[in-house]
C-alpha positions as CSV (number, residue, x, y, z in Angstrom):
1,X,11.2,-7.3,8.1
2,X,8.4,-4.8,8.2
3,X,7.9,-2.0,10.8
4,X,5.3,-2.2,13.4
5,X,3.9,0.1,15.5
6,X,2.4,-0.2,18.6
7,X,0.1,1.3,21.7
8,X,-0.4,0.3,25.1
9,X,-4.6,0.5,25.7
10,X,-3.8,0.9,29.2
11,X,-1.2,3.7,29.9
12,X,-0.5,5.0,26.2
13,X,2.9,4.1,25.8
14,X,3.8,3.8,22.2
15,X,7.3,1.4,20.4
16,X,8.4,0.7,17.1
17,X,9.6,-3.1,16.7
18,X,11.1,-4.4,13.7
19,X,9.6,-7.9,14.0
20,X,8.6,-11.1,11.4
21,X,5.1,-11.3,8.8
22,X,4.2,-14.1,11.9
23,X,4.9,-11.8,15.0
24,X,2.0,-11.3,17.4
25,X,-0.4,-8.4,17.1
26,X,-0.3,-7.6,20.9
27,X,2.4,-8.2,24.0
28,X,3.1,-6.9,27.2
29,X,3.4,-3.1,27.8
30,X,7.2,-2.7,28.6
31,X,6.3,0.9,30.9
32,X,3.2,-0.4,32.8
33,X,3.3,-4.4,32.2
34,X,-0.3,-5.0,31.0
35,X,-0.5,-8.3,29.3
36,X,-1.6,-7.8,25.8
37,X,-1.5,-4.2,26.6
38,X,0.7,-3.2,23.1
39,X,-1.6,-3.3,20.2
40,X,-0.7,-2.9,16.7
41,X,-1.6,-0.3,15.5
42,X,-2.6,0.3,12.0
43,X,-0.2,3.2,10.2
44,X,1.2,4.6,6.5
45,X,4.0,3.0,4.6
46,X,6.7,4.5,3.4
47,X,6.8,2.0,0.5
48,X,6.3,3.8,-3.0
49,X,6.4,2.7,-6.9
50,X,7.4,5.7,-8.9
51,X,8.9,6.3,-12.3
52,X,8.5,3.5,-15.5
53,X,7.7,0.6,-12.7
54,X,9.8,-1.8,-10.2
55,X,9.0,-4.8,-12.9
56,X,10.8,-5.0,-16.1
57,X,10.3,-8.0,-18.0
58,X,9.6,-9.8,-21.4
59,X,6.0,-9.4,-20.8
60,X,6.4,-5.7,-20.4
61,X,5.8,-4.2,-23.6
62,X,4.6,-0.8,-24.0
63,X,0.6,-1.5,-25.3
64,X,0.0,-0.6,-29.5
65,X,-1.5,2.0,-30.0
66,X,-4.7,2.3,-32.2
67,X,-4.6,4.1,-35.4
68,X,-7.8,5.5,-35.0
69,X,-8.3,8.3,-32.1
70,X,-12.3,7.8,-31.4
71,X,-13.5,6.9,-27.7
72,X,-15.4,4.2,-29.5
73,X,-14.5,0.5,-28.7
74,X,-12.3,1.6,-26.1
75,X,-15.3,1.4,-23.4
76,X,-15.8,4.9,-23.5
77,X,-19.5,5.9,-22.7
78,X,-19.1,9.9,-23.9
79,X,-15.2,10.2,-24.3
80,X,-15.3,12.5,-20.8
81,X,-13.2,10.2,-19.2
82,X,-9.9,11.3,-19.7
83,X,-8.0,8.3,-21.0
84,X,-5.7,9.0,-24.1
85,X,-8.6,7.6,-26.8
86,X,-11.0,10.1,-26.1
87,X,-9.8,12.0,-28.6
């Protein structure tokens, strides 16, 4: 279940609710009782994909690489763009 954050746009108040994909975007302000008054708000995850990847599978082969080291046919206008065939 994701984390949700949200803001009363009435008196400020803010909560964190672990809630479903389906919950509602707004609800009543628990401090001041506006309906609707908590709004999602819209905030960072803490989610990251770091190292060699979070999928591992047949398909997952490391690419060939070329024998030749030329930024040509690898869609390389003037081989400035950094990739590991520019040569």
């Amino acid at each position: 279940m994701p984390l949700y954050e949200y803001r009363c746009e009435a008196c400020g108040q803010q909560e964190e609710k672990l809630e479903s994909l389906s919950a509602p975007e707004a609800h009543e302000c628990p401090a001041c009782s506006a309906a609707g008054g908590m709004k999602r708000q819209v905030s960072i995850t803490a989610f990251t994909l770091a190292g060699e990847g979070w999928f591992k599978g047949a398909a997952a082969e490391p690419p060939s690489t070329p024998s030749s080291t030329s930024a040509s046919g690898h869609g390389c206008a003037s081989g400035g763009c950094g990739c590991p065939f520019a040569g």
